[in-house]
C-alpha positions as CSV (number, residue, x, y, z in Angstrom):
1,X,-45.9,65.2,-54.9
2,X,-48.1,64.6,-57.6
3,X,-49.3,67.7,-59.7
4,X,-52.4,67.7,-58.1
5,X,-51.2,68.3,-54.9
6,X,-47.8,70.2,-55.6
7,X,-49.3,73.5,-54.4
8,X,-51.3,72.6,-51.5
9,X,-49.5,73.9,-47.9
10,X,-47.7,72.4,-46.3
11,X,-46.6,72.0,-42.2
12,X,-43.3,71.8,-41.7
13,X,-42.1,68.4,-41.0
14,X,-39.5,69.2,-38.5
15,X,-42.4,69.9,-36.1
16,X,-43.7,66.4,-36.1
17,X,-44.8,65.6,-32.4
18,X,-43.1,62.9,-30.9
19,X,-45.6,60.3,-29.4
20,X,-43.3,58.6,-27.4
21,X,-40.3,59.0,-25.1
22,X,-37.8,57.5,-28.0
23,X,-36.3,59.9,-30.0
24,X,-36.8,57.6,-33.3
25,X,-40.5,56.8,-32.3
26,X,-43.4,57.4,-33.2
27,X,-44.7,61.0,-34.1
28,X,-47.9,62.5,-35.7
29,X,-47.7,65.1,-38.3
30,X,-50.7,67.3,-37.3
31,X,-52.6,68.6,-40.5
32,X,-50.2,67.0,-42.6
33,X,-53.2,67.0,-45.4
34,X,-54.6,70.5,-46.2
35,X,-58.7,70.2,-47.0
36,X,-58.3,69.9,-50.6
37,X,-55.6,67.4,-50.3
38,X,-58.0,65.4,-48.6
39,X,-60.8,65.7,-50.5
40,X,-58.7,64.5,-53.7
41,X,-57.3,61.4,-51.3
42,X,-60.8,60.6,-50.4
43,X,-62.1,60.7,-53.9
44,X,-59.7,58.3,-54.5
45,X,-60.7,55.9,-52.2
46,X,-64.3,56.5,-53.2
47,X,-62.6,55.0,-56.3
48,X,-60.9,52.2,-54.9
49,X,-63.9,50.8,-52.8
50,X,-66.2,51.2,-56.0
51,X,-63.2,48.3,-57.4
52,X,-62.9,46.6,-54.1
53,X,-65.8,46.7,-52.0
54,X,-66.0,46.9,-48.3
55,X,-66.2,44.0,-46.0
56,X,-66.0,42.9,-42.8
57,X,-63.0,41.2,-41.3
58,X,-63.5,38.8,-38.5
59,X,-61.1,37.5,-36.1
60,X,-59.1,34.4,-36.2
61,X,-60.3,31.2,-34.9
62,X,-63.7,32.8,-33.1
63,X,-64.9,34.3,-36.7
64,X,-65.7,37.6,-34.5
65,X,-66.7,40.6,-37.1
66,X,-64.5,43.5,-36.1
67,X,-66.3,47.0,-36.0
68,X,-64.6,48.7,-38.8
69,X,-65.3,47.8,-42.6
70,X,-62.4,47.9,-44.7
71,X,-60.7,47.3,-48.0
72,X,-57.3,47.5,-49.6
73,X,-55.4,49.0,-52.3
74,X,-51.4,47.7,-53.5
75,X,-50.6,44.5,-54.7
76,X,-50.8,43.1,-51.7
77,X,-54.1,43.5,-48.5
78,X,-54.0,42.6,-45.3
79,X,-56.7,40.0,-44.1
80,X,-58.5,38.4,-41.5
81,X,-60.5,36.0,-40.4
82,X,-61.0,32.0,-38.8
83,X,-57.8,31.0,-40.8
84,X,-55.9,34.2,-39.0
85,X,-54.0,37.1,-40.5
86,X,-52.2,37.0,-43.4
87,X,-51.4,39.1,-46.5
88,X,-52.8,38.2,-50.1
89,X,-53.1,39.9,-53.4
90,X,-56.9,39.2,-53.9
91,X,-59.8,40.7,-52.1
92,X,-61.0,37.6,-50.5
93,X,-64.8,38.3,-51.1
94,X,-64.5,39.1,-55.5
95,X,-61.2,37.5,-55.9
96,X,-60.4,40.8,-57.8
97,X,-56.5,42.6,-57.5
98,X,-56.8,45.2,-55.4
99,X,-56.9,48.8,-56.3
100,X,-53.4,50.7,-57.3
101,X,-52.3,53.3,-54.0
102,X,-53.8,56.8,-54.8
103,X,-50.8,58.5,-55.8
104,X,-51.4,60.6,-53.1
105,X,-50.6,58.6,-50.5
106,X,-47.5,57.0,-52.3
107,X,-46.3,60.6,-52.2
108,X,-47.0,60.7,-48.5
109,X,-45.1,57.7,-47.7
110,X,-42.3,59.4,-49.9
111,X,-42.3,62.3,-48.3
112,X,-42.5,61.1,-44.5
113,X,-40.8,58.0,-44.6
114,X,-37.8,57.7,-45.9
115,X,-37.9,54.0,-47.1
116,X,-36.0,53.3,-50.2
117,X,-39.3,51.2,-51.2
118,X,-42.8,51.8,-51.9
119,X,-45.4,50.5,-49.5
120,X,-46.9,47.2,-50.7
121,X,-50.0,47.4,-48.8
122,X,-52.7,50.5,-48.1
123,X,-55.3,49.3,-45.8
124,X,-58.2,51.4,-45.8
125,X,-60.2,51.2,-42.4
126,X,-63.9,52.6,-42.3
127,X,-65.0,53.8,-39.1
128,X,-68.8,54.7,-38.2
129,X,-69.9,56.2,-35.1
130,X,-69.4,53.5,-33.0
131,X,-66.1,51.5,-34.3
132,X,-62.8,51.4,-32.3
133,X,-60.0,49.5,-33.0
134,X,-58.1,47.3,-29.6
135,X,-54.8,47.7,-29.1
136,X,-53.2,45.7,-31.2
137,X,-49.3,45.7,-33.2
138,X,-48.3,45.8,-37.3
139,X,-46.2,42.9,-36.7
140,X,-47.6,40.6,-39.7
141,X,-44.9,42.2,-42.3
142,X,-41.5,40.8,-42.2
143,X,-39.8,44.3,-42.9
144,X,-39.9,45.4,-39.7
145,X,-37.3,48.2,-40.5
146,X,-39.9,50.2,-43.1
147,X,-42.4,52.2,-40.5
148,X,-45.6,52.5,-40.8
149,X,-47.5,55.5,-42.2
150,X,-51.2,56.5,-41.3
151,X,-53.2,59.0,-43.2
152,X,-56.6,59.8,-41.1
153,X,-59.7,61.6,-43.1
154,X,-63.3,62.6,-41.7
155,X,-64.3,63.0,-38.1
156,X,-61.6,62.9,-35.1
157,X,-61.0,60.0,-33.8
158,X,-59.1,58.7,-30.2
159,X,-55.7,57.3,-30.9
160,X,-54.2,54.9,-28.3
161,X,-50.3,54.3,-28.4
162,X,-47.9,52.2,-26.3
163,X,-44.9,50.5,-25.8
164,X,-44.0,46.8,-27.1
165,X,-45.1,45.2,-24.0
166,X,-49.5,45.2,-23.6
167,X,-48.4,46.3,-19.9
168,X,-46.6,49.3,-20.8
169,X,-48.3,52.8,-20.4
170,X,-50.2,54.4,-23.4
171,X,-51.2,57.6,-24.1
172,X,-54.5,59.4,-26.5
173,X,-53.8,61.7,-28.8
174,X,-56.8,63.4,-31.1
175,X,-56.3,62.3,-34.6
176,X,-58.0,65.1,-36.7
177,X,-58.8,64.6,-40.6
178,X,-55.3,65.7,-42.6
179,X,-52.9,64.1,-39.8
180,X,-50.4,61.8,-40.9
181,X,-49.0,59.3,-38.0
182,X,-45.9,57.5,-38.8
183,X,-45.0,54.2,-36.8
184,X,-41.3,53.1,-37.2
185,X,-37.7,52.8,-35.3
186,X,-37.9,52.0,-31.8
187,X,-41.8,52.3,-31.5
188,X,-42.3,50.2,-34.5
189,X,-44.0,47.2,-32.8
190,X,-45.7,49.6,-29.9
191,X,-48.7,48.9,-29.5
192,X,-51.6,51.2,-30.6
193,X,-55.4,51.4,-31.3
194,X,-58.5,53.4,-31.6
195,X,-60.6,54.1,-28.6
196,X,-63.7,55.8,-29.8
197,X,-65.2,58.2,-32.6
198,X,-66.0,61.9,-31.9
199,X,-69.3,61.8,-34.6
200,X,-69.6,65.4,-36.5
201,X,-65.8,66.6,-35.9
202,X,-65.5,66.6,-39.6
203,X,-67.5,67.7,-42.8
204,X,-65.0,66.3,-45.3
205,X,-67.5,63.2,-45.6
206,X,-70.7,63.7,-46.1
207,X,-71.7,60.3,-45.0
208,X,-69.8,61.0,-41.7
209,X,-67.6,58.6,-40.2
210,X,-63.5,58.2,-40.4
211,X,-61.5,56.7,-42.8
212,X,-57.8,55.8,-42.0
213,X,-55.6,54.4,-44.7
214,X,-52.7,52.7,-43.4
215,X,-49.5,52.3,-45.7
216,X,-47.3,49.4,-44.8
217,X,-44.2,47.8,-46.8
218,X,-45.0,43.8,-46.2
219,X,-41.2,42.2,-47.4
220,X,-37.8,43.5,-47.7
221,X,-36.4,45.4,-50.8
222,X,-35.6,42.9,-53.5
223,X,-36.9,39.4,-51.9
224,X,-38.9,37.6,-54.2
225,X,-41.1,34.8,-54.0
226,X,-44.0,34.0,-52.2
227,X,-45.3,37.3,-50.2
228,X,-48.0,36.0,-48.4
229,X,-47.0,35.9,-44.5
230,X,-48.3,34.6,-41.2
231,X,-51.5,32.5,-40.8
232,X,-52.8,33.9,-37.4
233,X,-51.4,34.8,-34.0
């Protein structure tokens, strides 16, 4: 952990909470992130959105605005809109790098993970009172065997999780500012999503609202070359 954060408590991992039946699934890490450990992680993407502004992603084809606002930090962030999804090392508004990972959360991913590589990408995901997110899969990245790591900050906020099929069941869990989520092995293409907001669960933000920074690793150890991938789905 960074030195910042070396002395903050702790849960203790082995208690993660399974989220699904598979015994490599996915699991949440409840309060993973004490309150000063989040307050240093979202001063950091205070930072990051003062270098890479918020914007609006829309969805391929129909040019639909989603609800959330977002940005990115790592060399490379996800985006989307009428040319489809893709990943690309510029913010596609500034044509700016993005922002370095808060060192934080590379110590998250670390620490939960388990991947013998750092993430590539950190999307950071700005909810207000009345964004959701549809269920929906992290299958954009072509290595599939890194999971995925979610850190969540400010108010609650409804987390949807299936299987791999849109038809299997799903279940809501409460995703409370601190919790870490982590997305990998069997459930690693479930699909998942945010139902709704619970406004004023939260006073880590004084603006209100959720912010979930999601840590993904986009190719596999050592490949080189282009990294850009997929042009819509």
């Amino acid at each position: 952990m960074p030195e910042a954060v070396d002395e903050m408590t702790k849960p203790d991992l082995a208690a993660a909470v399974p989220l699904s039946h598979r015994a490599d699934g996915a699991r949440l890490v409840a309060g993973y992130l004490d309150r000063a450990a989040q307050a240093v992680l979202a001063d950091a993407v205070r930072a990051a959105i003062a270098a890479a502004p918020l914007y609006q992603p829309r969805m391929p084809r129909s040019g639909s605005p989603f609800s959330v606002r977002m940005t990115n930090c790592g060399a490379l962030g996800w985006v989307s809109d009428e040319a489809g999804y893709r990943y690309q090392p510029e913010h596609p508004l500034t044509g700016a790098p993005w922002s370095p990972i808060p060192e934080i959360a590379l110590a998250a991913w670390a620490e939960l993970t388990g991947y013998p590589a750092p993430p590539e990408a950190c999307l950071v995901n700005w909810y207000g009172p009345q964004a959701k997110m549809g269920l929906h899969q992290d299958r954009d990245e072509q290595a599939f065997d890194a999971p995925v790591l979610s850190l969540s900050l400010g108010d609650t906020a409804l987390f949807r999780i299936g299987g791999t099929s849109r038809k299997s069941p799903t279940r809501t869990v409460r995703l409370a500012s601190g919790d870490a989520v982590l997305i990998g092995g069997a459930d690693r293409l479930a699909f998942h999503g945010i139902d709704r907001i619970l406004p004023g669960t939260s006073t880590l933000l004084p603006e209100g609202g959720r912010i979930n920074l999601t840590l993904r690793r986009v190719t596999p150890p050592g490949r080189t070359g282009d990294p850009v991938v997929n042009s819509g789905r």
